[in-house]
C-alpha positions in Angstrom: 0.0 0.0 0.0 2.9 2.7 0.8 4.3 2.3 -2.7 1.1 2.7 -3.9 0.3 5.9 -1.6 3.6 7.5 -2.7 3.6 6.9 -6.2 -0.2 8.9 -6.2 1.4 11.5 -4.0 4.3 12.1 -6.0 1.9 12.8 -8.8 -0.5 14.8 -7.2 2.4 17.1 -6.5 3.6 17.6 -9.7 0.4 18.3 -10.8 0.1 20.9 -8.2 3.2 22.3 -9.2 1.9 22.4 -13.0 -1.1 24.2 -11.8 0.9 26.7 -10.0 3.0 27.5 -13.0 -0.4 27.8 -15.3 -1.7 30.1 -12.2 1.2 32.6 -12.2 1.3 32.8 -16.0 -2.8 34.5 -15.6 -1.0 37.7 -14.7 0.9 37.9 -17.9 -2.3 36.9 -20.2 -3.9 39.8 -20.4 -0.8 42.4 -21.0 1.3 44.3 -19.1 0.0 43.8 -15.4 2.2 47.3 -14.7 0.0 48.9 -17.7 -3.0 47.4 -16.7 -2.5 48.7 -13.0 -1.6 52.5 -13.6 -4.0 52.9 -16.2 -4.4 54.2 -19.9 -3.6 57.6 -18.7 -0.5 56.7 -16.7 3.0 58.0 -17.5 6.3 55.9 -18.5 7.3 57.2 -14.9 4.1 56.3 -13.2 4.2 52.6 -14.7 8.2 51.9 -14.2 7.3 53.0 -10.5 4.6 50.2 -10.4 6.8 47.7 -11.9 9.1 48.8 -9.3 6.8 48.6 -6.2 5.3 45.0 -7.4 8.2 43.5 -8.3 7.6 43.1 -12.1 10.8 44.6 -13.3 12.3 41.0 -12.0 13.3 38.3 -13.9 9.8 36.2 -14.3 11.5 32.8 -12.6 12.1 34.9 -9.6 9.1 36.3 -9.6 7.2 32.8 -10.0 9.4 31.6 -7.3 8.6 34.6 -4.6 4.7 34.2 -5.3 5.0 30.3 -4.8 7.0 30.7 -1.7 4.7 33.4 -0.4 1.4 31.7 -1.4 2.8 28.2 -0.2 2.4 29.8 3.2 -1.0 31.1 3.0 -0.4 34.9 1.3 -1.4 35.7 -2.0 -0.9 39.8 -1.4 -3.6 42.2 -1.5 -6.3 42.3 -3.6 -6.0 45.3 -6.1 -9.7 46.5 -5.3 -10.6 45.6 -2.2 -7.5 46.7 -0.5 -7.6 43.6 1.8 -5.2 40.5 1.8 -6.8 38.0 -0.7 -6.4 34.8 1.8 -8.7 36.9 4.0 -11.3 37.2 1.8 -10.9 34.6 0.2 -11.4 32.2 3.3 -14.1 34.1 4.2 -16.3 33.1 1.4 -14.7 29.2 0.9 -16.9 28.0 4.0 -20.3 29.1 1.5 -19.0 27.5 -1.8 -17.7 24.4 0.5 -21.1 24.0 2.1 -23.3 24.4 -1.6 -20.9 22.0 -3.2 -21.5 19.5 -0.5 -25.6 19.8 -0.2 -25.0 19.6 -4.1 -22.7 16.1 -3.9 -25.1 15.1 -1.3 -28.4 15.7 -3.8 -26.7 14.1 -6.7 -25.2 11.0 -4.6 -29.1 10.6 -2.8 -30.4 10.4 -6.2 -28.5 9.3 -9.2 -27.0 5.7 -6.8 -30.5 4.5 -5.9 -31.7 5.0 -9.0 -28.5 3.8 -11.0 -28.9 0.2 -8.5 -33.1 0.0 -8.9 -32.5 0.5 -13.1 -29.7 -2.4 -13.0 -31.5 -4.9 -10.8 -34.4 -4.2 -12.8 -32.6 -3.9 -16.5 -35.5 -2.6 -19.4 -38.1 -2.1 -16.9 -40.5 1.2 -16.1 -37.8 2.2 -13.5 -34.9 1.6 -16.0 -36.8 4.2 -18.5 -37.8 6.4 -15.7 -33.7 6.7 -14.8 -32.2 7.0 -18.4 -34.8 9.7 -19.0 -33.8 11.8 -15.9 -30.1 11.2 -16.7 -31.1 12.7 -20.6 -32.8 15.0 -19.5 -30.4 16.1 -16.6 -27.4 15.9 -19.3 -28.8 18.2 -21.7 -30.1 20.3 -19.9 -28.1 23.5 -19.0 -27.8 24.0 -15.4 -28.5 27.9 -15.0 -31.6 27.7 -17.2 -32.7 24.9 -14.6 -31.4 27.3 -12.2 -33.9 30.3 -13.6 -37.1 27.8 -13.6 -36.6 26.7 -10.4 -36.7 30.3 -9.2 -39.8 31.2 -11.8 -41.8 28.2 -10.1 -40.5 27.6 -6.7 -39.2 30.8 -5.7 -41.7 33.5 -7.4 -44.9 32.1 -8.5 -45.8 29.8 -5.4 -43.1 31.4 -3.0 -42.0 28.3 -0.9 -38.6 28.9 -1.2 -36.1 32.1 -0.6 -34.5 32.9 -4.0 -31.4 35.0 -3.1 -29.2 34.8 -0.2 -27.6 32.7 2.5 -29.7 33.4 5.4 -31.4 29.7 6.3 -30.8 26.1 5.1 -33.4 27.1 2.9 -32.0 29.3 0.3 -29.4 26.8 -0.2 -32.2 24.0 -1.9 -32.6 24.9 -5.2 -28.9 26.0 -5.8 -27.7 22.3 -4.3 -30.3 20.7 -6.7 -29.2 23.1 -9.8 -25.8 22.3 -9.2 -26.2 18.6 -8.1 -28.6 17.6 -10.7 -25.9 18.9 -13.3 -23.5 15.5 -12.2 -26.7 13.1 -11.4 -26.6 11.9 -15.2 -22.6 10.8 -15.1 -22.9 9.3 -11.4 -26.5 7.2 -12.1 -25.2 5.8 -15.8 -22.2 4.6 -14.3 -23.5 3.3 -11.3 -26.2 1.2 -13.4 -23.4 0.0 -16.0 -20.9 -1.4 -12.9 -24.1 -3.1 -11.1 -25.0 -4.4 -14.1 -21.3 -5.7 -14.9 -20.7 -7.2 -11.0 -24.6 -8.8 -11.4 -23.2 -11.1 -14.1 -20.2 -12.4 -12.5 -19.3 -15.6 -11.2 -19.0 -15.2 -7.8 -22.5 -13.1 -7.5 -23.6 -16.6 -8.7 -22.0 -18.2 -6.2 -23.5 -15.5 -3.8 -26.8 -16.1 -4.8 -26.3 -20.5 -4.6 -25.0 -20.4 -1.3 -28.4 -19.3 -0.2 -27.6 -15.8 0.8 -30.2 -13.1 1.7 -30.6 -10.7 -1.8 -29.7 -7.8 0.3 -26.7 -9.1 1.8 -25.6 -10.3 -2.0 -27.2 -6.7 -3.4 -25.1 -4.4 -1.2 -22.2 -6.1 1.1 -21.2 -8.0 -2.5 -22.2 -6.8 -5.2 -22.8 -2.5 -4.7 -19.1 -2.3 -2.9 -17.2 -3.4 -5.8 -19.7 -1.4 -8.4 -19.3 1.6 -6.4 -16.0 1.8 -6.8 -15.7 4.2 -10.3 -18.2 5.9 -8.9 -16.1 7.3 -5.8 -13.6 8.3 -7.9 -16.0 9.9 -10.3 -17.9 11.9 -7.0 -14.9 13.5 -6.4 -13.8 15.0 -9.3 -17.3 15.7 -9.5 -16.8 17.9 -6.3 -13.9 19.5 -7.4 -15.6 20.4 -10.5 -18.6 22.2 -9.1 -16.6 23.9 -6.5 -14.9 25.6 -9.7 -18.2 25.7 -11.1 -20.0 27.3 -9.0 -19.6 30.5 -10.3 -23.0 30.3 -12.3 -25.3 29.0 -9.9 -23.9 31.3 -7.2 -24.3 34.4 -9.5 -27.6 33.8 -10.4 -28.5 33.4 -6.4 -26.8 36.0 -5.4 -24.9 33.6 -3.0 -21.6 35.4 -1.5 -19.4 32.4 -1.8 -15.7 31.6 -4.0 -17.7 31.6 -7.1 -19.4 34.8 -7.1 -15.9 35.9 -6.0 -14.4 35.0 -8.7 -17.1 36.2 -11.2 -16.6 40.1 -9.5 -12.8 39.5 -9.7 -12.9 38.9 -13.4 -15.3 42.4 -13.6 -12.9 44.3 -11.6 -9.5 42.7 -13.3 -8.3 41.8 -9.7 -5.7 39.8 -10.7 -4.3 38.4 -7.2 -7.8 37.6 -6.6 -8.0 35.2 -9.8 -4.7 33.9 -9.4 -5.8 33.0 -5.6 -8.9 31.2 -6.6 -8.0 29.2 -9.3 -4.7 27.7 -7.6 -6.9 27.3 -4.6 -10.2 25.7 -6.1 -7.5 23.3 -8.4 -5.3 22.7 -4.8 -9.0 21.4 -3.5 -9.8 19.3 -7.2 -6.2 17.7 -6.4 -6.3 17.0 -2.9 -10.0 15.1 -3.7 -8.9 13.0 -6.5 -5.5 11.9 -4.3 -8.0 10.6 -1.3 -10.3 9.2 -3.9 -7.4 7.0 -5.1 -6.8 6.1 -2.0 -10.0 5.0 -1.0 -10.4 3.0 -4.0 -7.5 1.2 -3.3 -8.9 0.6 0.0 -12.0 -0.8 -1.3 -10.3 -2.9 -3.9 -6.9 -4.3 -3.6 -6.3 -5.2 -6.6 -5.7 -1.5 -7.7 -2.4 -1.1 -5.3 -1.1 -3.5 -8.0 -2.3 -1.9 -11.0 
């Protein structure tokens, strides 16, 4: 297991690394960051003094190297609009984004893993049609339009839920089911396809000959070793609607990481982008290491592999 575990570390951290590179590169996308600081109206004094003050008249390696040192330790400098160091604020709002991606995981897992195991034991039945058409319909449907119904219907016309805001449990329902519902397609086909796979083999058989309860063959045997794929797939799911989040927290006015991000762009806070995206990636990476190793808890056979 240890060779295993550092092997997937080792790989996680260059990955990390990569992403960090990518991150510090944002600042040189869009120009000049010294121009795009002082201004159209600035002088050649006023934007050498920037460079100056900021620390872009240094050689870019040393530069990468500072900001990597610096934001290693938590500080990603001060945000260019709000005046205010960027880990401040930007832990300030992670605790919302955190707590709609999980109600969203939460919805999507409650949902798409019943349904995926009820359409497999029951292959070409009412329930398997009932599930492939709410994984269609899920899949091609666009998650912010979803979004703008649910607050048409639920939140204007027969007013039974809050549509804006993050004052109660209750504002956060139809953002977790607008974002959860988005993943509920991916997470119920592939649930279905492994059930379906284990249900045929040998040793679900031999389950099943010994005289064992259904239940015990259904879940203890047979849902453990289909569920597999589908804990590595739920947590790059997580890490994808942490990043994603930016939609469904705009359109609900929820002051989390994603609506950061989304006033960052507006304003062209750069150390504010830079700190979100290395952070929300740090988060995607961390998740997919610990769903490795959980799957090669579940199933030994993949410490070999």
């Amino acid at each position: 297991m240890l060779p295993y575990v550092l092997k997937r570390f080792a790989v996680a951290i260059l990955v990390a690394i990569t992403v960090s590179m990518i991150t510090f590169s944002m600042i040189y996308l869009s120009g000049d960051p010294a121009l795009a600081l002082a201004g159209e109206t600035a002088t050649e004094a006023d934007i050498e003094n920037i460079r100056r003050v900021y620390g872009y008249d240094r050689p870019i390696v040393v530069q990468y190297l500072d900001w990597l040192y610096r934001a290693v330790q938590g500080d990603f400098g001060q945000s260019h609009y709000l005046k205010k160091p960027v880990s401040e604020v930007i832990f300030e709002r992670l605790p919302t984004t955190m707590l709609l991606g999980f109600c969203a995981l939460v919805f999507a897992l409650t949902l798409s893993i019943p349904l995926g195991v009820l359409a497999a034991i029951r292959p070409n039945s009412m329930i398997d049609r009932v599930a492939l058409t709410i994984a269609v319909v899920g899949q091609a449907m666009p998650s912010f339009w979803f979004a703008l119904i649910m607050m048409l219907w639920l939140g204007i016309y027969w007013r039974l839920l809050p549509v804006t805001g993050t004052d109660s449990w209750a504002n956060f329902v139809m953002p977790s089911i607008a974002l959860g519902y988005y993943i509920t397609p991916a997470v119920m086909r592939l649930t279905r396809a492994g059930m379906l796979e284990v249900l045929s083999t040998d040793y679900i058989r031999t389950a099943r000959a010994k005289g064992l309860r259904p239940m015990t063959v259904l879940f203890k045997h047979a849902l453990r070793n289909a569920i597999i794929p589908v804990v590595s797939l739920a947590a790059v799911q997580f890490g994808f609607m942490l990043g994603g989040s930016i939609v469904i927290e705009t359109i609900f006015a929820i002051n989390g990481l994603g609506f950061l991000a989304w006033e960052s762009i507006q304003r062209a806070d750069l150390p504010m982008m830079q700190a979100i995206v290395l952070v929300l990636s740090i988060f995607y990476i961390v998740l997919t290491f610990l769903a490795d190793m959980l799957n090669a808890w579940l199933d030994p056979r993949i410490r070999v592999g």
